[in-house]
N, C-alpha and C positions, 0 to 999 in steps of 0.2 A: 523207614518211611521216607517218599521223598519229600523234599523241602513244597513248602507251598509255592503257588503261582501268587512270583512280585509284582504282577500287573493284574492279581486280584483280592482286593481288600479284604474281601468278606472270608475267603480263603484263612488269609493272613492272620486274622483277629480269631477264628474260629482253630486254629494251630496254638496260636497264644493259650487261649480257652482250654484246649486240651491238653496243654503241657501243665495250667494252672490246675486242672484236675489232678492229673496225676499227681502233682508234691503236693496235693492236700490230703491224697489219698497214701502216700508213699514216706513222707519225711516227717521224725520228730518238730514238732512247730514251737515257738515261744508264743503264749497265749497274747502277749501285749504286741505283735507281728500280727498274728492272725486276725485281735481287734481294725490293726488301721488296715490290715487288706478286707474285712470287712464294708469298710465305708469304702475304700476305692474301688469295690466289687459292686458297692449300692451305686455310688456315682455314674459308675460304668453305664448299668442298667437304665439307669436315668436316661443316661446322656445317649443310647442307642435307640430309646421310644419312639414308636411309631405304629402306620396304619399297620393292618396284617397284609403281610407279603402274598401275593399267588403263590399258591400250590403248586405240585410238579403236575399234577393230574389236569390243573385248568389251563396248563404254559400252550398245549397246544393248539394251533389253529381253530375255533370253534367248538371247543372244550374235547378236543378228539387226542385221544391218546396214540402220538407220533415221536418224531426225532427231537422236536423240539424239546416235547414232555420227558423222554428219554435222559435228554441232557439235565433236564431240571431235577430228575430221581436221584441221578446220579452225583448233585452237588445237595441235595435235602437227608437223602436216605441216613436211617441210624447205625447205618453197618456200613457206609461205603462214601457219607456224605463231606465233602469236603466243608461243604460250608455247615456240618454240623457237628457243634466239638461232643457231641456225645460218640460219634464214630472215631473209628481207631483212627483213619479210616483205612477199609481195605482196597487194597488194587483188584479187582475185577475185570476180567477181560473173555470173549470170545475165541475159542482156538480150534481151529480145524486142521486136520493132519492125518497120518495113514491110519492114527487111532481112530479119527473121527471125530464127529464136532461134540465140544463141550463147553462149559463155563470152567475157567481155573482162576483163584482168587491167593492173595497171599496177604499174612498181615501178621504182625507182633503185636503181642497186647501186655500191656503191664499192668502195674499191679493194684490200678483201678479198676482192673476186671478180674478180680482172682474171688475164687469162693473156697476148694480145698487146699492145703498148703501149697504152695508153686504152683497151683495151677486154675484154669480158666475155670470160673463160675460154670457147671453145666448148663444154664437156663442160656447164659450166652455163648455158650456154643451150638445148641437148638438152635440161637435165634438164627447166628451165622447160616448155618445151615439153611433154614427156611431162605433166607438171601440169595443164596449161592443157587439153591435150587430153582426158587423164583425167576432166577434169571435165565435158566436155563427153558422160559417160555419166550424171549425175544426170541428163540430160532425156529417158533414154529408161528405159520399163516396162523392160528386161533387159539390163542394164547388161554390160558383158564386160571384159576385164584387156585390157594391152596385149601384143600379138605380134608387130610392126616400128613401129619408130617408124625413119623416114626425114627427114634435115634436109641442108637445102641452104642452105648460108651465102653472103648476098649482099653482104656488107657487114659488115665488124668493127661489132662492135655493140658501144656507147661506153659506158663505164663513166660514173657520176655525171650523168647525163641521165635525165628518166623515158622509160619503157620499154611500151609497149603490145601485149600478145600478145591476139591474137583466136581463137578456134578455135573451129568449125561440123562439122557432121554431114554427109555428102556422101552416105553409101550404105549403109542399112541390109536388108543381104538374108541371113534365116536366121538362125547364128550368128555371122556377118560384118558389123563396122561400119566405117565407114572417116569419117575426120574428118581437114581440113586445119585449117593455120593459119599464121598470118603475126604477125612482132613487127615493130613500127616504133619507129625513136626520131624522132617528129616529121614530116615526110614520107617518110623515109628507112627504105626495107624494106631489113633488116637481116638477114633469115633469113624460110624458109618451112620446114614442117614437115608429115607425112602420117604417118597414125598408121592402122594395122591392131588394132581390138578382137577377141577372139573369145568370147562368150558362155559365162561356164563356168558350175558350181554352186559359186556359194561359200561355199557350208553345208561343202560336203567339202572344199573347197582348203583351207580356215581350219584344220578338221579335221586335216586331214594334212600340213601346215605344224606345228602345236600339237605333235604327234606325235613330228616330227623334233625337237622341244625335251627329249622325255623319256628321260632317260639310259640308256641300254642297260644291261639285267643283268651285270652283274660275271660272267664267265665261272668264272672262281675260287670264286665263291660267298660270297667275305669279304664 
């Protein structure tokens, strides 16, 4: 993993965060240790309160999902966020070449993600997936949410190894996109993945998502 960016805090403390997961997750503890990291964990929380942050979704220009927003996914996300220690996080990037364009991500995860012995929890490897694939709508003009994501495990996929997920575009027709992808650790295909987009407006999904957040009138009237 590379080291965080020293000229961004939130980076920084969210690396701390993720490295404090893992040995809590990873190492025999002494319960009287774990007590006072307890309170310096509460203190922590304390001492970091505040208003709630913008979303990646409203970062951009007139709540429009652009580069800005882009940037903001990319430091929020649970799979890729920097500034979120629940992500590993993974490196994700754009790659065009005589294969053609795709999404290629890469990531090591330990053994805060592990479900079978040595290896990755399946639900988070789904979830990678759905990520990887997701992102494989920045390269089209009309981007769509996902409506099946389908994964077929070949291979316990090994915790504390890097991790290579690929995902490509197979069939764009209408409001239907369809995109595979495959993770390798090394030569070894470890899971394949197929993912159904369906092109919505998400001026209005956002809209009527925001909606459900606002508290219904008091039928009493107090």
């Amino acid at each position: 993993m590379d080291s965080p960016d020293v000229d961004d805090p939130a980076a920084r403390l969210a690396d701390e965060l993720r490295g404090a997961i893992e040995e809590l997750s990873s190492v025999a503890h002494d319960p009287e240790r774990v007590a006072q990291a307890a309170v310096m964990a509460a203190e922590l929380r304390t001492f970091l309160d505040g208003p709630r942050a913008e979303r990646w979704y409203e970062a951009g220009a007139g709540g429009v999902i652009d580069e800005d927003s882009g940037i903001a996914f990319n430091k929020q996300s649970l799979y890729r966020g920097a500034h979120n220690p629940l992500a590993p996080p993974m490196d994700v990037e754009l790659v065009e070449d005589d294969d053609g364009r795709r999404v290629e991500a890469r990531v090591t995860l330990g053994l805060a993600y592990e479900g079978p012995p040595h290896g990755v929890h399946g639900g988070y490897v789904a979830g990678m997936f759905d990520d990887v694939l997701g992102a494989t709508q920045r390269m089209m003009e009309k981007p769509g949410v996902t409506g099946r994501l389908t994964v077929h495990y070949r291979h316990i996929t090994p915790i504390e190894e890097e991790l290579t997920l690929r995902a490509w575009v197979t069939e764009d027709v209408g409001k239907r996109i369809i995109a595979h992808a495959t993770c390798h650790a090394g030569d070894l295909l470890t899971a394949e993945a197929e993912a159904l987009f369906i092109r919505v407006d998400f001026t209005e999904v956002q809209a009527r998502m925001a909606a459900r957040r606002v508290p219904a009138p008091d039928p009493s009237g107090a």
